[in-house]
C-alpha positions in Angstrom: 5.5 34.5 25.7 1.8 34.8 26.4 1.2 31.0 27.8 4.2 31.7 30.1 2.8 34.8 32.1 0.0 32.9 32.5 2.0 30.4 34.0 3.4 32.2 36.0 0.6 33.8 37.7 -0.8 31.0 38.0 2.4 29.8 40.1 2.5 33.1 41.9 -1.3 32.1 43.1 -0.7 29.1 43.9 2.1 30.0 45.9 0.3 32.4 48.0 -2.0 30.2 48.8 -0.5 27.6 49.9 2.2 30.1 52.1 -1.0 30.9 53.5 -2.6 27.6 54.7 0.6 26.7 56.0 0.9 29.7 58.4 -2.9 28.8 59.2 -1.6 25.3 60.0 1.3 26.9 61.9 -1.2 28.4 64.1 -3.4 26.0 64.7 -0.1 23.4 65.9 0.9 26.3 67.9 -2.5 26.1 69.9 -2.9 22.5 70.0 0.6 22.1 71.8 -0.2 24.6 74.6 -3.5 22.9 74.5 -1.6 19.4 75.4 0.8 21.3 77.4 -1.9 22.5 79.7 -3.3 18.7 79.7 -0.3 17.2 80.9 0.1 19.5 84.1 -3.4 19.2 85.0 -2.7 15.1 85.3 0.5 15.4 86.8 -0.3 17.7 89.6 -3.2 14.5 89.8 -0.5 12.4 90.3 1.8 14.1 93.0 -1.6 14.5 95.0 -1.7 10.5 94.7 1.6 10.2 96.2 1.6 11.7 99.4 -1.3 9.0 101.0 1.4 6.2 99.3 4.1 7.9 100.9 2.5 8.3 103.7 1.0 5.0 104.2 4.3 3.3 103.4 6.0 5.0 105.9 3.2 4.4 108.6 4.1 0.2 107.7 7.6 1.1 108.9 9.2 1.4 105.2 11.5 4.1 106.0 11.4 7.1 103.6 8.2 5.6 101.4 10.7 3.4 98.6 9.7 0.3 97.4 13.1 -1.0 97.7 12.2 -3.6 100.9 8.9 -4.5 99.8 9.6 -6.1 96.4 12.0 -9.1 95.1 15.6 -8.3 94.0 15.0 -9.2 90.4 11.9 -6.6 90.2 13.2 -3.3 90.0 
């Protein structure tokens, strides 16, 4: 019964280690996804300050609301 305990504890340590890196892991996914969360509304408030001069322009050429609709072929959409 002696080689089992040992086993076992052995088991039991490895088990706690590994429950612990995975919580560490846990953590450090958490982070990285409010990390890219963060990233991606930086670049899209970039990209709603690029369409108001498109908009804008578009409308000044006399294409109603600012679509594309008028200005390309039908079979581009």
């Amino acid at each position: 019964m002696v080689p089992a305990q040992g086993t076992q504890a052995r088991r039991d340590l490895l088990a706690t280690a590994l429950g612990g890196g995975g919580a560490r892991l846990g953590v450090l996914n958490s982070m990285n996804v409010e990390v890219l969360a963060n990233k991606l509304e930086v670049v899209t408030l970039g990209m709603q300050g690029l369409l108001n001069p498109l908009n804008s322009s578009l409308a000044i050429l006399g294409m109603g609301s600012g679509s594309c609709q008028g200005c390309c072929p039908p079979g581009n959409k």
